[in-house]
N, C-alpha and C positions, 0 to 999 in steps of 0.2 A: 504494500500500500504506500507507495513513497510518492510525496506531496513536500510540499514547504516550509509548511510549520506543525505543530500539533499538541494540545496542552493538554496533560496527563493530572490525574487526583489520583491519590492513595487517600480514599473516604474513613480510615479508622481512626478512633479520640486517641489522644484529647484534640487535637483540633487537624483539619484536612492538608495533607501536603502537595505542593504542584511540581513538577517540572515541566517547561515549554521548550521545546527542541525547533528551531528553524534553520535552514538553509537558505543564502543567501548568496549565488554563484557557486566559488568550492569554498565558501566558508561556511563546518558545520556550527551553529551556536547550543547554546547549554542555559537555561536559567531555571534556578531551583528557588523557590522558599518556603515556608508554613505559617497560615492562616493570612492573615493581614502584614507578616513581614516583609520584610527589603528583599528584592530579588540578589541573589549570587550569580554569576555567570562565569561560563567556562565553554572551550572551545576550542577548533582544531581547523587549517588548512588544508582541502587536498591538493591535489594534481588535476583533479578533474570535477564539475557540477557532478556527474554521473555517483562519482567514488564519495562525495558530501551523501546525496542522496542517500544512499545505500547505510552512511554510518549512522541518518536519520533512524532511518528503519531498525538496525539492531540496537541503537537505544533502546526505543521504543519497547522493541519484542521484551529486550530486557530488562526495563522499568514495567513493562506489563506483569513477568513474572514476580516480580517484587511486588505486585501488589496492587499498581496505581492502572487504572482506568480511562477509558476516553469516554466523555460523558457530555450529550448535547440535549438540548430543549428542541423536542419534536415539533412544536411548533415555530423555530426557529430556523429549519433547516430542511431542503430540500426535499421533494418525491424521490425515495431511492436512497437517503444518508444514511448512513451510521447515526443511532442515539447513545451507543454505548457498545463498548470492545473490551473485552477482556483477555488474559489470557487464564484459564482454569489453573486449580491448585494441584501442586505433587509436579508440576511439568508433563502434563500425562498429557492424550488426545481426547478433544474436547466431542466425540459423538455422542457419548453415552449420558444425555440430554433431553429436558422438557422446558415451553415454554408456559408458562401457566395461562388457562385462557383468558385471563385478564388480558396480558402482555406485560404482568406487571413483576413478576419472578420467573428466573430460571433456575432447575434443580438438575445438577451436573453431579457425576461418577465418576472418580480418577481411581487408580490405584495407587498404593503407595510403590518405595523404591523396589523397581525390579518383582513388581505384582505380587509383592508381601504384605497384604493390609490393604483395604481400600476405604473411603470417604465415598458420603455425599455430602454438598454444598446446596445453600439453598443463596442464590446472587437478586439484589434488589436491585432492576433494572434502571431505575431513576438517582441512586445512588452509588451503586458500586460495592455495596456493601455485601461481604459476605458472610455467612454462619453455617458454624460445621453442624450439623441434625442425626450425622449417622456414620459408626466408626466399625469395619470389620477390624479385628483382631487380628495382628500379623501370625501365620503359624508357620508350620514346618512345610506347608503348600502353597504354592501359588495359588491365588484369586483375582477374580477379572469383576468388575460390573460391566455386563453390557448393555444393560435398559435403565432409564429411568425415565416412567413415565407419572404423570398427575393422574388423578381419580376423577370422578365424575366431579363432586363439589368441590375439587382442587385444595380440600384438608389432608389427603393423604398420596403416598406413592407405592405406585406398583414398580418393583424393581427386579434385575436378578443377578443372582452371584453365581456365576460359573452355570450351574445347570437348576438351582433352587433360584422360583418365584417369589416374592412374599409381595404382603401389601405392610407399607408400613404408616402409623399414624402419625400427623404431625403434631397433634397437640401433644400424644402424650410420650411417644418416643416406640411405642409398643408395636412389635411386628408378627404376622402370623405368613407360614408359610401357604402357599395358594396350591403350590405344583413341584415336582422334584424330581432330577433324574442323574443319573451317574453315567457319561461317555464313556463306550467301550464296556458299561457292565451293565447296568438295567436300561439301556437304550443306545441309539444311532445317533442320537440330534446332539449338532454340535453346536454349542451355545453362540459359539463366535458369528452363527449363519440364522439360525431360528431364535425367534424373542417373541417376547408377548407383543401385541399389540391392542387397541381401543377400538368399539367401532364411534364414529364421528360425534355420538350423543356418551360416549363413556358408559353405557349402560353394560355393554358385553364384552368380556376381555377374552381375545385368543390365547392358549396357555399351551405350552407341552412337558407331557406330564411322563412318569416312568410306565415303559414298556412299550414303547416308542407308540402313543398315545396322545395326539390331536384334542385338544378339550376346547369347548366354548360354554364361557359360564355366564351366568347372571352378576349384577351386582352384587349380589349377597354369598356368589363362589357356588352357586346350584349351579348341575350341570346341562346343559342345555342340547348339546352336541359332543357326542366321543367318536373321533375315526382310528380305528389301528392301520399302522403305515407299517408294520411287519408284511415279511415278502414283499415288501414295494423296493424299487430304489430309495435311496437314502434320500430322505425329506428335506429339500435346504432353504426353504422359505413357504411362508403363508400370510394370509390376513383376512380382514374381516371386510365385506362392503360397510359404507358408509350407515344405513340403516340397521348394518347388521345381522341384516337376514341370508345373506351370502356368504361363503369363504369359500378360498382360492388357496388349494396348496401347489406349491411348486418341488418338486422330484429331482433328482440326480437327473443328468441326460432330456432335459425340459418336458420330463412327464408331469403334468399337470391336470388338477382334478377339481368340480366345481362344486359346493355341495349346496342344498338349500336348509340351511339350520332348523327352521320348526318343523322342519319334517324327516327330516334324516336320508331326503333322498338324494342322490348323488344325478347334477344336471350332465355331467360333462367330464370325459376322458380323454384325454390326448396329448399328442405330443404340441407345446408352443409352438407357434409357426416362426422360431426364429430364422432369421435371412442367411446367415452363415454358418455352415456345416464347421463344428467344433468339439465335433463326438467324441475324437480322439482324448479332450481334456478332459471327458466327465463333467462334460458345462451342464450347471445349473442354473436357476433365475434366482436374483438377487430382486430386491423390494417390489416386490412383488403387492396386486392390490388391485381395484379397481374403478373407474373413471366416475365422475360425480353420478351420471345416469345409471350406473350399476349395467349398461349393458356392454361394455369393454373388460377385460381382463389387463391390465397393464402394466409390464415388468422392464426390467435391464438384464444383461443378461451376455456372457461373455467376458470380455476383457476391458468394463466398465464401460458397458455399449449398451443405446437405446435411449431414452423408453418406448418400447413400442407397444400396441394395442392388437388385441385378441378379442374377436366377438365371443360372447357368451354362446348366441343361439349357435353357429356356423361351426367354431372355429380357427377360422380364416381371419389371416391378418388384415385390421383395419386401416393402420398407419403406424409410420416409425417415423421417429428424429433420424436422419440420414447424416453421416459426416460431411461436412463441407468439403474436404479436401481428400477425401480418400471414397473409393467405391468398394472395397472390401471390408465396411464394416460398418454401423451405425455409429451416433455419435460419442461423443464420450459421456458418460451419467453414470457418478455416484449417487445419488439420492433424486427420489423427486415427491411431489405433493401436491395437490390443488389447494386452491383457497377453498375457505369456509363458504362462501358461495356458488363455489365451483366456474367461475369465470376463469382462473389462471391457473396454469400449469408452472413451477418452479422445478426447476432442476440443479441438482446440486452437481457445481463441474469442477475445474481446478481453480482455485481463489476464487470462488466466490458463487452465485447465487444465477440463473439464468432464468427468466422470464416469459414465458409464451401463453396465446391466447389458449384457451382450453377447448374451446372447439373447431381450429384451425388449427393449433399447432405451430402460429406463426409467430415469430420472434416480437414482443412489444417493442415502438419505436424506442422507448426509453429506458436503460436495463439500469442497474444496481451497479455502485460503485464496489469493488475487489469487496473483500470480505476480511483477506488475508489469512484463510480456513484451508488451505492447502486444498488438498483432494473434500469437497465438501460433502460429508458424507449423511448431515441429515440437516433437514430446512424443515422447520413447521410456523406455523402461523398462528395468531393469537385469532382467538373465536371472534372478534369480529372481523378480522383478514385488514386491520391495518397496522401491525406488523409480522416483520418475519424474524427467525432464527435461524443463522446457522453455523455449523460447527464442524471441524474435521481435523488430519491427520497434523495442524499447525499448533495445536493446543490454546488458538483462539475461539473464543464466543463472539460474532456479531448480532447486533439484531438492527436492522433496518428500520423506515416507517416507509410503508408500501401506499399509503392512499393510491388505491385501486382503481383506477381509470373506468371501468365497468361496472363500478360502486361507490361512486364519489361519495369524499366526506371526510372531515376535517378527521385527523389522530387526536385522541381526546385522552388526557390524563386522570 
């Protein structure tokens, strides 16, 4: 994200501390102070604007990780800016992420050093402020969190550590297990690929459970839906339609199965119609899910390729994001998502966040400044769809203010 200047807060008491970093030709500048004191300054010459530039940026990264924040007034600042960047605690990658549907918290999972011990953080997006809510114990194994999702009334989190679900409470700290499974001994599903998921009302969570065991539950953890994926290929994604009455799992080798939840019957077997033969690696579909009308199936799929769209009733591919520069492959996509209204398509790409109309497919005139997310591997949207998050393999959090051109209306605090 290298730009000019850029003023950083470290939000914790006793009182707030800044540094502003600017570039001026190849002079990089330096100014520190706290609260209402004298600025300090410090600074360094390059050889080139480009070489300033760049030393901007690893400031930044590296006052990020100490703590300090970039932090804007949404009503201040552009369709498309930054309100606030972070970078997450432990140094870890910043995916394993939720935006609250306020837009007004984010709860992020790192692990600790070398995936001994992990945290979740709960980040106040208008301050920067963060609080530790939840501390696995380092042992003699590694642990990962790979989810951390909000609940329906946004008091609690559904998370999971290695192959255990739980829901944990936030008022009182108390967590009960949902789902549980052990790789390589009571199941196939490897955490790193399958997670839980929400359908769009939070009422029904997709879960996978031991004996390689598809569950969809009610709020209350009733079970609503169980598929065994035994003799199948290995199951490496799923999710739920937006109502909920749907889900979509994805298979080893892009076998792919549709099921309708209150009834347990199964719509749809087949292989995804992806565009390039990839058999040889064992491709399977990554974020996998469904398009706001529930009648598309729609995944990534290959070597961070797509998203492309699958009808429900047919089979047959709808449409793909196609590479711009290459014919042997679709586009690049780590992540992607509709808005809460389902007018926009977001794609998670390299630094940062890509934009397109949701039933065209075609690029918004006016996209998203970098992100600074590396490979962005997850974007979600606050419930009204005017803002976004995202986060990836750079160990930054951004979150945008998207005022939605298809839904006009001021970002409201």
């Amino acid at each position: 994200m290298l730009q000019d200047e850029i003023t950083l807060v470290h939000p914790d008491p006793p009182k707030p501390r800044y540094v502003r970093l600017s570039v001026d030709g190849t002079r990089f500048d330096r100014a520190s102070w706290a609260g209402s004191g004298k600025p300090r300054h410090s600074g360094k010459t390059y050889a080139s604007e480009s070489n300033a530039r760049v030393a901007l940026e690893r400031e930044s990264a590296r006052r990020m990780q100490e703590g300090f924040v970039l932090l804007r007034e949404p009503d201040e600042v552009a369709t498309g800016e930054i309100v606030m960047q972070c970078a997450v605690p432990n140094r870890y990658a910043s995916d394993a992420f939720d935006l609250h549907p306020d837009g007004h918290t984010l709860a992020v999972g790192t692990v600790l050093h070398q995936g001994y011990g992990a945290e979740i953080h709960l980040i106040d997006v208008w301050t920067g402020q963060r609080r530790l809510i939840h501390t696995e114990p380092a042992t003699s194994e590694q642990s990962f969190i790979h989810t951390v999702l909000f609940d329906g009334d946004g008091q609690g989190l559904v998370f999971t550590v290695d192959g255990e679900t739980r829901h944990l409470d936030l008022d009182t700290g108390a967590s009960r297990v949902i789902a549980s499974y052990q790789q390589h001994r009571s199941t196939r599903f490897n955490p790193f690929r399958v997670q839980p998921s929400w359908d769009r009302a939070r009422k029904r969570l997709l879960a996978f459970d031991a004996e390689d065991v598809v569950r969809v539950l009610d709020a209350a953890g009733n079970p609503l839906l169980e598929v065994p994926t035994q003799g199948r290929p290995e199951c490496q994604a799923g999710a739920l339609s937006r109502s909920g009455r749907l889900l979509v799992l994805g298979y080893q080798q892009l076998e792919t199965e549709i099921w309708q939840v209150d009834t347990g019957e199964k719509l749809w077997s087949g292989r995804f119609p992806f565009a390039f033969d990839r058999s040889a690696s064992g491709l399977g579909l990554d974020n996998i899910g469904f398009d706001p009308t529930e009648r598309f199936v729609v995944a990534d799929a290959g070597y961070a390729e797509g998203p492309g769209a699958m009808s429900v009733e047919s089979g047959v591919l709808a449409w793909a994001i196609h590479d711009p520069y290459r014919t042997d492959r679709w586009g690049t996509c780590y992540s992607w998502t509709y808005s809460p209204d389902g007018t926009l398509l977001a794609i998670g790409k390299r630094g940062g966040i890509e934009l397109r109309n949701a039933a065209t497919q075609e690029l918004l005139p006016g996209q998203l400044p970098p992100s600074a997310t590396g490979d962005t591997r997850r974007v979600v949207f606050s419930a009204d769809g005017q803002f976004i998050a995202a986060g990836g393999n750079t160990g930054r959090l951004s979150v945008h203010v998207v005022r939605n051109p298809y839904a006009p209306g001021p970002a409201a605090r």
